[in-house]
N, C-alpha and C positions, 0 to 999 in steps of 0.2 A: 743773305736772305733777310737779315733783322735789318738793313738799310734801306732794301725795296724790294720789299714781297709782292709787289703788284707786276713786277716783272716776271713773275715764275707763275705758270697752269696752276693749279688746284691738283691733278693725279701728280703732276713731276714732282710737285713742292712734297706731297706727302712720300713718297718716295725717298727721298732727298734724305728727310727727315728720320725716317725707319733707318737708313742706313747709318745716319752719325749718330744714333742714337739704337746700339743695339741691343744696349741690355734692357731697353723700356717693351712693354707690351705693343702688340701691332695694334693699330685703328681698329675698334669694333671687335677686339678678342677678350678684351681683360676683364675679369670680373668687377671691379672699380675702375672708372675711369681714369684714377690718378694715377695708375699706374700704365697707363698710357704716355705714347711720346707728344701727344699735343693734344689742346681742347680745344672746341670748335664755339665761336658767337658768330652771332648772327646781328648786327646792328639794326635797329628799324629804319626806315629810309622811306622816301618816297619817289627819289629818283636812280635811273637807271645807271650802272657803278658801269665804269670805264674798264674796270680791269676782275679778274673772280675773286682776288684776295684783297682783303685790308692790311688791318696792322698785325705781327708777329713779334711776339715777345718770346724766348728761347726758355727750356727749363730753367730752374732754379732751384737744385738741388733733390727733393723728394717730389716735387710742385711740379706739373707738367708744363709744356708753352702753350701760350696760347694763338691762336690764328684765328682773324676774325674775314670771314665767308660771306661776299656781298651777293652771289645769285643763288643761294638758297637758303629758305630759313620760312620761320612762322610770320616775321612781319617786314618781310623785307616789298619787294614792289612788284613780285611776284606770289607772296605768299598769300595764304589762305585768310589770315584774319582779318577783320574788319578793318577797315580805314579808322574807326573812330578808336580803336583799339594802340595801332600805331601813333596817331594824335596825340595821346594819354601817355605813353611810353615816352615820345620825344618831350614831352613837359615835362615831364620827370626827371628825363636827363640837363634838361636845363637848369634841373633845381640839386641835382648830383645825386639824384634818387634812383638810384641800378637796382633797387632790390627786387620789382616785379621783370625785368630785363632779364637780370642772374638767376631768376627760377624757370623762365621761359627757355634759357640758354641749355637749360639741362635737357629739354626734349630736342631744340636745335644741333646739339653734338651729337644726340644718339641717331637722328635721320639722319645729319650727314656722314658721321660714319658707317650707317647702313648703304648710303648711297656709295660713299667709296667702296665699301666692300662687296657689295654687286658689277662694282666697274672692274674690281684686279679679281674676282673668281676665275674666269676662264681667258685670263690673258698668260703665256705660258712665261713670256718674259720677267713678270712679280713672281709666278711659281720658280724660276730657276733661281733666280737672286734670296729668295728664300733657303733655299737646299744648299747654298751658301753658308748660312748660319743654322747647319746641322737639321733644318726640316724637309723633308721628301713629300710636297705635295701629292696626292693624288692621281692629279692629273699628267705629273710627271712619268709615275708608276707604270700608269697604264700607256705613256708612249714605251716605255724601256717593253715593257709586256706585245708592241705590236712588232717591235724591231728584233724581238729574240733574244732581249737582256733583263729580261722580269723579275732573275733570281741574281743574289749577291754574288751566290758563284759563278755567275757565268758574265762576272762584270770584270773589268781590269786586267782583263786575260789580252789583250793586242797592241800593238805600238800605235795604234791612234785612240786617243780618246771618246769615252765611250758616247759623250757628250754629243760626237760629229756626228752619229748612229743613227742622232733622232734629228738631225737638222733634212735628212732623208728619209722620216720613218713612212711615207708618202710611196717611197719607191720601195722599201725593206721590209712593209707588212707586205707586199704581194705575194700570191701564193707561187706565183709563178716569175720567175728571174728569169731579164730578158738582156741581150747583150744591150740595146740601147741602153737600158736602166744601169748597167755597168758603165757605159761611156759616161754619161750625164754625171754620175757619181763623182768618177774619178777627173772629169773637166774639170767638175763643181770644186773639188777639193783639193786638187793639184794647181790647180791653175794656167793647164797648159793643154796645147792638142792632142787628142788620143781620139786612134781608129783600131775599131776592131776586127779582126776577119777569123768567120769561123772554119769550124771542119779545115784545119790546116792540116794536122796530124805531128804526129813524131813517133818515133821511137820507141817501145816498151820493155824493160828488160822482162825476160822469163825467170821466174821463180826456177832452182835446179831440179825439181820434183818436176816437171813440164817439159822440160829439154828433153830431146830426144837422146839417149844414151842408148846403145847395144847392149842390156846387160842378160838377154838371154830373160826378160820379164816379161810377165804377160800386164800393160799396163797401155794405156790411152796412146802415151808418146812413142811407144813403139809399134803402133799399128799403120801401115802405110796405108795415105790416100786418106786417113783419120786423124791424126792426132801427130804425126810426122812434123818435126819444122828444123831445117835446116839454120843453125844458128842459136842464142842464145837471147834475140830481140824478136820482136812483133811487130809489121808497121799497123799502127791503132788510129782511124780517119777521123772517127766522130770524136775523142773524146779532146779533143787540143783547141786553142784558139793563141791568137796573136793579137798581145797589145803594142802597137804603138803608140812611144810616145815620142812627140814633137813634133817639127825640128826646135830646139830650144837652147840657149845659151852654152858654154863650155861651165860655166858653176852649176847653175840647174841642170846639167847632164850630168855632174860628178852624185848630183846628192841621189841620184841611181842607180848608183854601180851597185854591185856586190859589197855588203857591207858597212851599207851607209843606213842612214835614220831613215831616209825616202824609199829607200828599198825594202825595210822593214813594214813602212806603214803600206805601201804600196802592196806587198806581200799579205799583209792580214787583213786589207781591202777583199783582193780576190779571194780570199781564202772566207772569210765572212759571206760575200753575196754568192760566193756560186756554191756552200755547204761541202767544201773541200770534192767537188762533184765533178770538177774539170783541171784537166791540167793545162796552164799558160805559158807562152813563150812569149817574155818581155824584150820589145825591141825597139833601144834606146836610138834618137835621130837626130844627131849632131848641126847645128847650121854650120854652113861650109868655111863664114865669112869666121869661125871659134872655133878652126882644126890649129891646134897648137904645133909650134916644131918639138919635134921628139928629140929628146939629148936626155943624155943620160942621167946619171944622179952623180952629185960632188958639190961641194961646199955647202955642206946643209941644206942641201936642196934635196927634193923627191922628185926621183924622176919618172917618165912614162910610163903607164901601168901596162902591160903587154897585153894587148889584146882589148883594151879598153879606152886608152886614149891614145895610142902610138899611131902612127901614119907617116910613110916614108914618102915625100910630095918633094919637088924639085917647082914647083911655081902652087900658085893660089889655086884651091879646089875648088871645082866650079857646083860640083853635088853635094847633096848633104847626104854624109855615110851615114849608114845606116845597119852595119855590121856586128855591133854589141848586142848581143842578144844572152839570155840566158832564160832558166825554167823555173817557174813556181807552181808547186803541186802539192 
């Protein structure tokens, strides 16, 4: 940056600069300017600069850096003050007289740092990189506050970061959660195909207070034609859905299984967007061309997980199985 500043934007350079420089005050916050990570001049000119920056000189110790800002300022070839004003300034500096320059310089740093601080208010990328170094903007707040993460306690509770939350808080303030808004998510974040189908159903276990028992009670489960149910399950239509996922890789299939990182995050995905409000059956879809041979285990090896990656084939599979299934509720 201090061999050619005129290669770097004006917002990136300051940026740049906040970040190697973290113990110094942001642009436009410090109550002295010296305690800022750079000072801003503004050169007089009368022609139009090539590039937004001049020359950068880096702190030096208590001393901030300086960076000298060719398209904006009080005498530059846009600025407000008179021509004959500029004139005067530039003779000056040919006689090595800065002194009316360096008083001018101090209202020059304080507009352009008002200018930069108008440009990174409501850009959320300067707020994140902020909360970096221990500040919680604002504006950050109130995404965590639309996604359902507003209070500390209810931060750090799932195996995806909470961070990913709000790169959808778009889909996760709505009042109402819809499977597409599910699919898009988990595309979005996984990075692979996923179909969803609702009203599948499955299986409900009955609580033993529910079951129907002969015990000579007058109670709901033993009234027939009312409360009767042969067995100790339910079939329940509305409340299931099935995700699909894939077809994809034989490593991107493992990091699905039961017990893995992917199945985790995967797991406090659904469990986040739909308010623990449905129960899922994940069902994992192998490409045909990454069905492995099944052998056992021996010489430090692991072998086929039963039920998860085994397949007994005598020639190359022409379908992608789709058999791994399990339930998140």
């Amino acid at each position: 940056m201090e061999a050619a500043p005129f290669r770097f934007q004006f917002f990136q350079m300051i940026r740049l600069l906040e970040k190697l420089y973290p113990g110094r005050e942001a642009i436009g916050h410090a109550t002295s300017p010296v305690a800022e990570v750079v000072r801003f001049q503004a050169p007089p000119t009368f022609y139009f600069p090539a590039s937004e920056l001049g020359s950068y000189v880096p702190p030096d110790g208590a001393s901030p850096g300086t960076l000298e800002v060719n398209f904006f300022g009080l005498n530059t070839i846009n600025g407000p003050m008179p021509r004959v004003s500029t004139e005067a300034l530039l003779a000056n500096a040919r006689r090595n007289d800065t002194a009316t320059q360096d008083f001018l310089d101090l209202f020059n740093h304080r507009l352009v740092s008002l200018f930069y601080r108008a440009w990174s208010r409501y850009r959320l990328t300067l707020a994140y990189e902020k909360t970096s170094q221990g500040h919680e903007p604002d504006m950050l707040r109130r995404l965590y506050d639309l996604v359902g993460l507003g209070t500390e306690g209810l931060r750090n509770r799932m195996a995806i970061p909470d961070e990913s939350a709000l790169f959808f808080s778009g889909l996760l303030s709505r009042q109402v959660r819809s499977s597409e808004g599910l699919r898009q998510i988990l595309e979005s974040y996984f990075h692979i195909s996923v179909q969803i189908e609702q009203f599948t159903g499955t299986w409900v276990p009955l609580p033993p207070g529910q079951q129907t028992v002969l015990r000579g009670e007058d109670s709901m489960a033993e009234c027939l034609g009312i409360g009767t149910v042969v067995g100790d399950e339910v079939w329940e239509q509305e409340g299931t859905m099935t995700i699909r996922l894939g077809p994809m890789p034989l490593a991107r299939y493992r990091e699905f299984l039961p017990g893995s990182h992917g199945q985790a995050e995967l797991q406090s995905w659904l469990r986040f967007y739909s308010r623990r409000a449905f129960r899922f059956v994940v069902q994992l879809v192998l490409q045909h061309d990454e069905v492995p041979q099944t052998a056992l285990a021996g010489g430090g090896l692991l072998g086929a997980r039963l039920g998860y990656e085994s397949w007994l084939k005598v020639k190359p599979m022409r379908r992608n199985p789709d058999e791994t299934e399990y339930l998140v509720h």
